[in-house]
N, C-alpha and C positions, 0 to 999 in steps of 0.2 A: 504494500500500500504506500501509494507517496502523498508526502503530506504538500499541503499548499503552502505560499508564503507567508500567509496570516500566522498558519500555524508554527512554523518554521518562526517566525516575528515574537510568536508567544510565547514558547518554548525560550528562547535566547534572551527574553525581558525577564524571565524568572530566576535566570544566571545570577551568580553571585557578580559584583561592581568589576572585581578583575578578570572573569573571564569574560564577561561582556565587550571587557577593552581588549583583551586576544584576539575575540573574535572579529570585532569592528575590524582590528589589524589586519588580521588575514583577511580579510574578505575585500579592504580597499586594495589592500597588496595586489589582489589577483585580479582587478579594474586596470592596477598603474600601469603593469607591464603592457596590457595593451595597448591603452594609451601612450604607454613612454615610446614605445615601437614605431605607433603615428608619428607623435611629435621627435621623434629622432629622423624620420625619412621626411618628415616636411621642412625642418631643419636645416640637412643637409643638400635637399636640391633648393632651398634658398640662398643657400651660400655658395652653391655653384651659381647658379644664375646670378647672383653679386659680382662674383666672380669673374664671370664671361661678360659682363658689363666692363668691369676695369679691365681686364684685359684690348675687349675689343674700343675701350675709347669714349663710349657711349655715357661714361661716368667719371667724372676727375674727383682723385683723392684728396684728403689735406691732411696735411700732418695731426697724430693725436694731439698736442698743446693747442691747435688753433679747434679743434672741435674744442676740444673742454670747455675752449675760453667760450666758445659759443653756444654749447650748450648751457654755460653757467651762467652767462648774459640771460638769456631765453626765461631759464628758472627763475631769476631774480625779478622778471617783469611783473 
């Protein structure tokens, strides 16, 4: 017999405080890696694609010192 989510919900709210927190853990644990999977391949072809920007021309760099200062202008407004 499988039980539903409700009851599966029920069950793990009767938990004693720290196994409650185990399980939260594992259970987002095993959410992250999928996601972390996405966001590591989405990741990575954006920094190719950044990439093949600078390389090909289509983007001019500047030195880190002159972004900070510019980013830290920007923040300050």
């Amino acid at each position: 017999m499988s039980l539903s989510v409700e009851q599966i919900a029920e069950e793990a709210l009767s938990l004693p405080s720290e196994a409650r927190v185990l399980l939260a853990d594992r259970l987002v644990e095993s959410l992250d890696s999928v996601e972390d999977e996405k966001i590591h391949r989405l990741w990575a072809a954006e920094a190719l694609r950044r990439r093949d920007e600078v390389r090909s021309g289509r983007v001019k760099t500047i030195p880190g010192g002159e972004a900070l200062k510019r980013v830290r202008k920007a923040v300050a407004r």
